[in-house]
C-alpha positions in Angstrom: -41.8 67.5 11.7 -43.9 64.9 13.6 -44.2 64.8 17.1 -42.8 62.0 18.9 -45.4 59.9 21.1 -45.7 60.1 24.6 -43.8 57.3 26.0 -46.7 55.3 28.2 -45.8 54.9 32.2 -45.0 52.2 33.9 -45.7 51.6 37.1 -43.7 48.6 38.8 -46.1 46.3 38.2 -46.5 46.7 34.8 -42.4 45.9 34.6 -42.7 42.9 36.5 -45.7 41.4 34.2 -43.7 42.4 30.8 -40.6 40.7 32.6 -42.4 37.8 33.6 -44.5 37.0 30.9 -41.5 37.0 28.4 -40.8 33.9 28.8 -41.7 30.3 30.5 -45.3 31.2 30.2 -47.2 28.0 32.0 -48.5 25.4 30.6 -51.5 25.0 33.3 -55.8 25.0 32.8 -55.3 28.5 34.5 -52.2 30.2 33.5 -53.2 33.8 33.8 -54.3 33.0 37.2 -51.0 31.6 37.9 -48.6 34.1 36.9 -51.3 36.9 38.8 -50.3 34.8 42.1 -46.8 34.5 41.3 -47.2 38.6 40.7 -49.4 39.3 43.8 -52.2 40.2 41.6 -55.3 39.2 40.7 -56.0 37.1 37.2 -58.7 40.4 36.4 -55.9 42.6 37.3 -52.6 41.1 34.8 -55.4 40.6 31.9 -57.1 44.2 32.2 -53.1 45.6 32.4 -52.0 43.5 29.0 -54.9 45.0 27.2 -53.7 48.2 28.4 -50.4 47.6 27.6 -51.3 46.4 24.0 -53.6 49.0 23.5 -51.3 51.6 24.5 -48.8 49.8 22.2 -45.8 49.3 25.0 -46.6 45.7 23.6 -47.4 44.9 19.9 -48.1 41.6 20.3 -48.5 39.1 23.4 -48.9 35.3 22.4 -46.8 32.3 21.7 -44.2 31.5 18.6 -44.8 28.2 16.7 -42.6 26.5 14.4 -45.1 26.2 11.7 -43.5 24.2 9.8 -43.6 21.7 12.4 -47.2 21.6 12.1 -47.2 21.5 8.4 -47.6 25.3 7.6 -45.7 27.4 6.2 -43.6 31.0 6.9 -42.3 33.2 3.7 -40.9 37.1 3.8 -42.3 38.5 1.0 -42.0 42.2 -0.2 -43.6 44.6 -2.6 -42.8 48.0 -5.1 -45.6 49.9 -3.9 -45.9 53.5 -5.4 -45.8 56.1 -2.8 -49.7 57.7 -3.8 -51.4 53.8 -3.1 -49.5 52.8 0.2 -52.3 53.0 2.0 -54.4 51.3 0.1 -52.1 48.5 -0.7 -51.3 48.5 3.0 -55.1 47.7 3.8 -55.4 45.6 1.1 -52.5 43.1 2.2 -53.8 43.7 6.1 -56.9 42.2 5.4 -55.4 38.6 4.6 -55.6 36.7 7.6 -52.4 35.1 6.4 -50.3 38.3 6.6 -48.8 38.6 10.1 -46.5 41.3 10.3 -46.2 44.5 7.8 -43.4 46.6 7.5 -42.6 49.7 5.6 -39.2 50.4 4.5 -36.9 52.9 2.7 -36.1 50.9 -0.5 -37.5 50.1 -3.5 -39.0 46.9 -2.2 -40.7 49.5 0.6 -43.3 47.1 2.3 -42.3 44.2 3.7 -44.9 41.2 5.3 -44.3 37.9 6.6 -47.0 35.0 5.3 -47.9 32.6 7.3 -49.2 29.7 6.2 -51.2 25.9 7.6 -50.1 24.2 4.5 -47.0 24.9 2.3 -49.3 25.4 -1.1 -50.7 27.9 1.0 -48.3 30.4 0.6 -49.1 30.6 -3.6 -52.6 31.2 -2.7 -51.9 34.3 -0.4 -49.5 35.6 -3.2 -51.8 35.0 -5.7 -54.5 36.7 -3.9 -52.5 39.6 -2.9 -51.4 40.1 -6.8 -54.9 40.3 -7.8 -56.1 42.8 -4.9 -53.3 45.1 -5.5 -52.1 44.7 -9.1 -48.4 44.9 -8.1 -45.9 41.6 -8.2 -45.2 39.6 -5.2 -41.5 38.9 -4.2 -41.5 36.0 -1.9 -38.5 34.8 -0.5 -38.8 31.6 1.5 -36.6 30.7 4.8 -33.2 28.6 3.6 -31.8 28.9 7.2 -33.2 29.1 10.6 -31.7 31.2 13.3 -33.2 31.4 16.7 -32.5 34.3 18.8 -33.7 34.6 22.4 -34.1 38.4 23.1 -35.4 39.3 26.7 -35.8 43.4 27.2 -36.0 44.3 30.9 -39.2 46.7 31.2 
């Protein structure tokens, strides 16, 4: 049995930055320096903390969300059959495309999942493609028919 991580500490300022910055991020020359004031911080202080907090993985990811296809990219889910001996492998090999932005392993048959994200819609093909011939196994792409937006906030 693996051991559970140690669950990181949070000190009350650490809450009120992942609070804050979870939505209505400004739109200013000097954001970071804003949302410090707003905090009672310094901008050195809330940008040393969210490298902490990133590296510490209490946040996976800090940046914005684009509709891509309003800027005339693309988004697909796509999934793969990888046998259990290469998941590694196949893990690094599909990591390395700057096109793949999230990975996911899962208990199916289809056990790694991956978004592609694309700047152009014939884009998508090409990562597929790419990722066929690195790893040898078929690509299952399934592209967005529906778009749901759900605005989750987690209090820290």
């Amino acid at each position: 049995m693996s051991a559970r991580p140690t669950p990181a500490v949070l000190d009350a300022l650490d809450r009120r930055i992942i609070n804050a910055l979870q939505g209505g991020f400004p739109i200013t020359d000097e954001p970071y320096r804003e949302v410090a004031e707003e905090l009672g911080t310094t901008e050195a202080e809330l940008l040393a903390r969210l490298e902490r907090l990133l590296a510490a993985k209490v946040l996976t990811r800090f940046g914005p969300m684009f509709q891509i296809e309003r800027l005339g990219g693309r988004f697909v889910l796509a999934a793969l059959a990888v046998p259990e001996d290469r998941f590694a492998e196949v893990t690094g090999l599909v990591n390395a495309l700057p096109e793949v932005a999230h990975n996911y392993r899962r208990e199916h048959h289809l056990n790694m999942w991956f978004v592609l994200a694309t700047e152009t819609p014939d884009g998508i093909a090409d990562a597929t493609r790419r990722i066929e011939a690195a790893t040898g196994l078929p690509v299952f792409a399934f592209p967005k028919l529906r778009e749901f937006f759900v605005d989750m906030r987690l209090k820290a």
